[in-house]
C-alpha positions, 0 to 999 in steps of 0.5 A: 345841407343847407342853401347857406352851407353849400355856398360856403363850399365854392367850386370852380363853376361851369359857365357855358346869359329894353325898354318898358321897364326892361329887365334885360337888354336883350337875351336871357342869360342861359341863352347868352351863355350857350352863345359864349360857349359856341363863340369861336375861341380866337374871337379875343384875337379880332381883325383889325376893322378898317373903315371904307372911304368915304365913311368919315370919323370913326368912332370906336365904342367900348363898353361894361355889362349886358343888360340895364343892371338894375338890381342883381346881376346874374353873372355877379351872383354866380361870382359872389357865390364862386368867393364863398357868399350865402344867397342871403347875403347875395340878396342883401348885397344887391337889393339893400334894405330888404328882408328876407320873407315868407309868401302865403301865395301858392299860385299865379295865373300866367298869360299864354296866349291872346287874341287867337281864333284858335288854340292848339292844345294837345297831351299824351294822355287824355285830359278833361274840360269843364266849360262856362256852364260845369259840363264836363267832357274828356277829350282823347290824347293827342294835339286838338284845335279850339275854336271861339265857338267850340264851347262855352268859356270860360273853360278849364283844361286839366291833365291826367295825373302824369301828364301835362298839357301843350300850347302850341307844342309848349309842355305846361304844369298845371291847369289852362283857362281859356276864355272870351275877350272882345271875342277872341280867345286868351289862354291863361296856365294857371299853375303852382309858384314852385311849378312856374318857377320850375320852368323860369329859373332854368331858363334865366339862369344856367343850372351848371351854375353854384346853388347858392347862385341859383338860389339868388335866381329862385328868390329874385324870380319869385319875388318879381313874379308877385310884385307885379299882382294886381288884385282882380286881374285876369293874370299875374304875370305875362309869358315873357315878363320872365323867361318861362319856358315850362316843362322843356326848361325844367332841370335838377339843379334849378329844381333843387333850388326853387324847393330850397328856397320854397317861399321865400321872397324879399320884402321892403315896407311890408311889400314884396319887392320888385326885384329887376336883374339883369345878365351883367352890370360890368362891375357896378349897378345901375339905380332904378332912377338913373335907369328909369327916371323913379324906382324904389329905394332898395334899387340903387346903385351898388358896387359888383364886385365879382362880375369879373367872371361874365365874358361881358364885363367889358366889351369891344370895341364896337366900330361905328362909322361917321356915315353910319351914326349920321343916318342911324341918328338922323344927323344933318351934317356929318359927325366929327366927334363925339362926347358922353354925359353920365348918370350917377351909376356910370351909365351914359345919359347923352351922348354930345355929337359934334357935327361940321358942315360948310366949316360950321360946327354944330351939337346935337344929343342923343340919350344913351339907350337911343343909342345902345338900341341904334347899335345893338350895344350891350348895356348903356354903360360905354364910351366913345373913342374918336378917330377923326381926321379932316382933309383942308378945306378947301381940298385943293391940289398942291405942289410936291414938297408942299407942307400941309396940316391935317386937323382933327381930334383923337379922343379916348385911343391910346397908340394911335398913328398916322399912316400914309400910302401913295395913290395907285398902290403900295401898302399902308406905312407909318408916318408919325404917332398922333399925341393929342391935346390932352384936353381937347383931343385935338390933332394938327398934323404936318404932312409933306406930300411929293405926290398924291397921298392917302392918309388915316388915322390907325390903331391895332384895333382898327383903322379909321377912312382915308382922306386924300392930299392931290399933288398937281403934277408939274 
């Protein structure tokens, strides 16, 4: 049966998963499923998170995606093939313009190691070396250790038939060429496409997944792993340029799907194509420009529509407090609010800050990948809800059944309230809803206190700090 059959047969799939040119934000994809997997079922059930004194506005971020969504979507992929989709037709959908090919390249060069005084290579039978000069020796099974000085590099390790070699405990496919550079030593598996494939496409992508999915995985990997190759250099591609994982990663399915696709890799100009993916887009992809300031043509910004089934394609609320994006983005006030400016693929280019210090207001900007990084967020595809709310200033203490306006700003919360509790105990109660000026977000809210009063801005999600109204005693 053919890749394109398969996928015309869905069935219900079986999901458990910066910035040089970052192909994910984080974790590979069938790691970041084995975390869903193990997650807690009640985690859509959160505590409410309340904000500590003293810690300022608080600022609720809510987000879509998990990586830089450039190019295919992993969890989209396994959605497009769950509605009935061929891989070709994945393919087409991700990276527009490209053509769908045969490669004549049959091996690649992958870096393992550098920079080592010694190197632990080990197997289960025993293998052959062939050094700088042609001599041959066999060296018995088990793990040896090989230093700058063991042999004349550059060096050739091979296997016995039926037998792979170890790095450092790491089972490999094919060959090892170990040698010299600025007097260290560098490892290089120099192994078949099929066979680095065998070892990635498993490792990026859960192989419990449709294999039309699979397949998409299969071509994109190929088709990354050549794009880079540079003629004359000592390697192809880095260890970590993909997930490779070698024999250890190696399943039936992602087997299956590296031979059903044998070869094939997208093109665009005649060149094989830089095919970037990442783990989820949150519904829509992101260009190569907006992601990265310049990229290739078939790299743009196109609609996702099944990244519905990723457990991220949306996210949050993560709470950040005043305090806390003060010191992460080296503020020098305290923030107040908080605003986003996107790029045309919906991610955020900056985000505005509002700072207020001695009753001046003041902007300071940040990119949003300095952002997702100071916050560990899942993808720069977020936005910011603002809880912020301002005692008088100056704060002075005030007479029982004195009216007072607590300022602020509400922005992108729905259903937030104003709670009030008495100092010295008592629990949290509500005093009114907070309606926002509809394009400001700004608050003026009248409190009349008889005695010394906490109050906070609250949602069911979280519950911003308190900020205090002394009642001078008569």
């Amino acid at each position: 049966m053919s890749c394109k059959d398969r996928g015309n047969a869905p069935q219900a799939a079986k999901p458990g998963p910066i910035l040089a040119v970052m192909r994910r934000l984080i974790l590979p994809l069938a790691l970041l499923v084995a975390v869903v997997l193990t997650a807690p079922a009640t985690r859509a059930a959160a505590k409410q998170y309340v904000a500590p004194r003293g810690s300022g506005a608080l600022f609720l971020i809510t987000g879509r995606g998990y990586g830089h969504g450039v190019g295919m979507g992993q969890w989209g992929a396994q959605g497009y093939a769950l509605h009935g989709f061929s891989y070709e037709d994945i393919l087409a959908s991700y990276y527009p313009g490209t053509t769908l090919t045969q490669t004549t390249v049959r091996k690649i060069h992958v870096l393992l190691a550098d920079g080592k005084k010694r190197v632990p290579i080990s197997s289960d039978k025993p293998y052959t070396v062939v050094d700088g000069n042609g001599k041959t020796d066999s060296v018995p099974a088990g793990s040896s250790s090989f230093g700058v000085e063991s042999m004349t590099y550059p060096a050739t390790f091979s296997a016995a038939t039926g037998s792979v070699l170890s790095l450092s405990g790491h089972a490999y496919r094919g060959k090892f060429v170990l040698s010299l550079v600025n007097g260290k030593l560098r490892v290089i598996n120099l192994v078949s496409l099929q066979q680095y494939l065998y070892g990635n496409v498993p490792a990026e992508m859960p192989s419990s997944w449709l294999p039309d999915a699979l397949d998409v995985q299969a071509v994109a990997s190929r088709s990354y792993a050549l794009a880079g190759r540079k003629k004359g250099a000592a390697y192809d591609v880095l260890l970590t340029s993909q997930s490779y994982l070698g024999v250890a990663a190696e399943t039936a399915k992602g087997n299956a799907a590296v031979d059903a696709t044998k070869g094939q890799v997208l093109t665009y100009g005649g060149k094989v194509a830089t095919t970037t993916y990442s783990s989820s887009t949150g519904g829509w992809t992101q260009s190569a420009t907006d992601a990265w300031g310049g990229g290739a043509p078939y790299l743009v910004s196109v609609k996702d529509p099944y990244d519905s089934v990723s457990p991220w394609h949306k996210w949050g609320p993560v709470p950040v407090t005043g305090k806390t994006l003060r010191a992460a983005l080296e503020l020098s006030a305290k923030p107040v609010d908080a605003t986003v400016k996107r790029n045309g693929s919906k991610r955020v280019a900056q985000l505005d800050v509002t700072t207020l210090a001695h009753g001046v207001r003041n902007h300071t900007t940040a990119t949003g990948g300095t952002v997702a990084a100071a916050f560990s967020l899942r993808s720069t595809w977020f936005s910011v809800g603002v809880l912020s709310l301002l005692a008088p200033s100056p704060n002075v203490a005030v007479s029982p059944g004195t009216t007072v306006m607590l300022k602020g700003t509400v922005r992108g919360v729905k259903n937030v309230v104003l709670q009030q509790r008495p100092v010295g105990g008592g629990a949290w109660t509500q005093l009114k809803e907070v309606t926002p000026n509809p394009k400001t977000g700004a608050i003026g809210l009248n409190v009349t206190p008889d005695a010394t009063t906490d109050y906070r801005l609250e949602t069911a999600a979280a519950a911003a700090a308190p900020i205090r109204i002394t009642v001078s005693q008569q």
